[in-house]
C-alpha positions as CSV (number, residue, x, y, z in Angstrom):
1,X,-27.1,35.9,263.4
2,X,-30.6,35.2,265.2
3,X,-31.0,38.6,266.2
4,X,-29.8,39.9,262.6
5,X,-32.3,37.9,261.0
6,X,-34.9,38.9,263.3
7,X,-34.3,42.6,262.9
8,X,-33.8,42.0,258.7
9,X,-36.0,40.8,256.3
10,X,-34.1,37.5,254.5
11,X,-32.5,39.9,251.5
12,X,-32.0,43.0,253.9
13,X,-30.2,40.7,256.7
14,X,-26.1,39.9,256.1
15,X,-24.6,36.6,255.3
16,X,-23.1,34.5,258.0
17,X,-20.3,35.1,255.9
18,X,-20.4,39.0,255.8
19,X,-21.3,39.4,259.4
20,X,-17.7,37.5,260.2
21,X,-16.1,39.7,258.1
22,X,-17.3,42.2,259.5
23,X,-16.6,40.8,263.0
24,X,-13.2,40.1,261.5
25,X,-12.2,43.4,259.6
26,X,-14.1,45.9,261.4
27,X,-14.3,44.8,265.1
28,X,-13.1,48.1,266.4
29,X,-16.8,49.4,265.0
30,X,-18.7,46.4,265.9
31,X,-20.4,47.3,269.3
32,X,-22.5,44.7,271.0
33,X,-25.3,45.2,273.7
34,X,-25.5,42.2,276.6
35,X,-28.4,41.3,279.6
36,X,-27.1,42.5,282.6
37,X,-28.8,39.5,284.1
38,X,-27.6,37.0,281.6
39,X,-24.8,38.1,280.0
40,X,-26.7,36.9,276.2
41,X,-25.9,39.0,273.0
42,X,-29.1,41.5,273.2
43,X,-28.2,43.4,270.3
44,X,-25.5,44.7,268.2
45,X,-24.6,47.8,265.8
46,X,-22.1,47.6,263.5
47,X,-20.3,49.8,260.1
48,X,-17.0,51.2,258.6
49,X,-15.8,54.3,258.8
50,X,-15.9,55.8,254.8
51,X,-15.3,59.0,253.5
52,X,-18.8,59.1,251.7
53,X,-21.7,61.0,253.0
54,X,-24.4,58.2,252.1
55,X,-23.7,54.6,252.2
56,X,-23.0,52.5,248.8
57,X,-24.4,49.0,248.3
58,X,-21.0,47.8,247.7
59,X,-20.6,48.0,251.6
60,X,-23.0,45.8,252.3
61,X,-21.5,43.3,250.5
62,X,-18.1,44.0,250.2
63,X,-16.3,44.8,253.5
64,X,-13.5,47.7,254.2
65,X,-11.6,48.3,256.2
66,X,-12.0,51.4,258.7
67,X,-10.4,54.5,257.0
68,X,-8.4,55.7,260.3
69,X,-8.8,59.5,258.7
70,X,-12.4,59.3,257.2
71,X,-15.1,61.7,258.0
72,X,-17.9,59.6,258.4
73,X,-18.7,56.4,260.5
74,X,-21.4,54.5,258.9
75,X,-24.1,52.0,260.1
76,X,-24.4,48.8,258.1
77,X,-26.4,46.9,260.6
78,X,-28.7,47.8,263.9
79,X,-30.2,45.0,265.4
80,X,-32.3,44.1,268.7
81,X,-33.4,40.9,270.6
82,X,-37.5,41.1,269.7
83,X,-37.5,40.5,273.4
84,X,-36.2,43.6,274.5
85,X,-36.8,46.2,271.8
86,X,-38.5,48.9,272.8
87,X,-36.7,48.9,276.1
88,X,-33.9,51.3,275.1
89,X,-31.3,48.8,273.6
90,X,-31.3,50.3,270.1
91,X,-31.2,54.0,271.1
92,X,-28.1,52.8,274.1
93,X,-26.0,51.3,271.1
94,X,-26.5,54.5,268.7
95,X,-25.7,56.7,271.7
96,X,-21.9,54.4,272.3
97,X,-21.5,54.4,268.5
98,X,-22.0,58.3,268.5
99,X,-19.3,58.7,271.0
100,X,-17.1,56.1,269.4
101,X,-17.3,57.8,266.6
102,X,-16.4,61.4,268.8
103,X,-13.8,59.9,269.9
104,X,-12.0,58.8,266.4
105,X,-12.6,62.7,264.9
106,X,-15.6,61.7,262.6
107,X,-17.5,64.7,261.7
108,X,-20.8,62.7,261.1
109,X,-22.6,58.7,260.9
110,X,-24.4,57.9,258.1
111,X,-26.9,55.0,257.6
112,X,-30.1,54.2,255.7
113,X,-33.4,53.1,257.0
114,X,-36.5,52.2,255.8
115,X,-39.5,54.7,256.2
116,X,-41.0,53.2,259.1
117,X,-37.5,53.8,261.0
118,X,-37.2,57.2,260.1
119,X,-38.9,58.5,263.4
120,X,-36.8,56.1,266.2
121,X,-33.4,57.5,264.2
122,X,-35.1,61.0,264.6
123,X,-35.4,60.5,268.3
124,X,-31.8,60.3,268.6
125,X,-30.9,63.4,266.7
126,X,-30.5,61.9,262.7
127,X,-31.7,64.1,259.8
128,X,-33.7,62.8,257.0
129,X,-31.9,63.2,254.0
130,X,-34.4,61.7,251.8
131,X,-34.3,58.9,249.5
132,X,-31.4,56.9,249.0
133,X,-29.7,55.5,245.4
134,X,-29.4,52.4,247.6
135,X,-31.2,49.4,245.5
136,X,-30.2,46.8,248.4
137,X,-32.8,44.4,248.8
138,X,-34.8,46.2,246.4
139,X,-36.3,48.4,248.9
140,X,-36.8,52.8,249.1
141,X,-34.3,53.3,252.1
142,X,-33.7,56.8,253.3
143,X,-30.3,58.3,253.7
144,X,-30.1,59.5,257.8
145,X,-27.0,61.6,259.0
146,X,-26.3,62.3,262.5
147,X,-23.5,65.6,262.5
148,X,-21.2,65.2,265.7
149,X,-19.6,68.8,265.1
């Protein structure tokens, strides 16, 4: 929750409550980064798989259970140590997530961002899709789609 909290402003970040459910219910798309010296949680990346193109605010309060035939894997959360961003962690988990993702037949992962994110999703290969109907946390997020075809 620290490192969610870090990487989150206090009405972007999830509950305590959320992030177990989403431990609990979606745990087979819930990858988590470690220190290879310590073994601490370094960061984490975590989302259903849904069978819309852009992610619903329902989802980041309500969560589902991963559709098993769904077309998109989506990103609710992405979320490094301050300590050791910029050192490769975030782009490491989007790279596992992408071939997770391979691996169950999704044809794409979808997530929003804010503006000032747009460029590191870029780096790994997500398209802007522009402006998102998202009204979580009251902020302009910006749909991003990574195709894996």
């Amino acid at each position: 929750m620290e490192i969610e909290r870090n990487g989150f402003s206090n009405a972007e970040a999830a509950s305590l409550d959320s992030m177990r459910n989403r431990l609990r219910v979606i745990n087979d798309s819930f990858l988590i980064a470690h220190s290879k010296e310590s073994n601490d949680v370094v960061g984490f990346i975590v989302g259903p798989a849904i069978n819309e193109r852009y992610l619903k605010d329902e989802f980041y309060e309500k969560v589902v259970t991963n559709d098993a035939n769904a077309e998109y894997q989506s990103v609710l959360s992405l979320a490094v140590h301050p300590l050791v961003q910029g050192c490769g962690v975030g782009s490491q988990l989007l790279e596992a997530f992408a071939q997770l993702a391979e691996q169950a037949g999704r044809k794409a992962i979808t997530l929003t961002c804010l503006e000032d994110k747009i460029s590191f999703y870029q780096k790994s290969g997500y398209k802007d899709e522009g402006v998102s109907d998202s009204q979580h946390a009251s902020e302009k997020w910006h749909n991003m789609l990574l195709d894996l075809d």
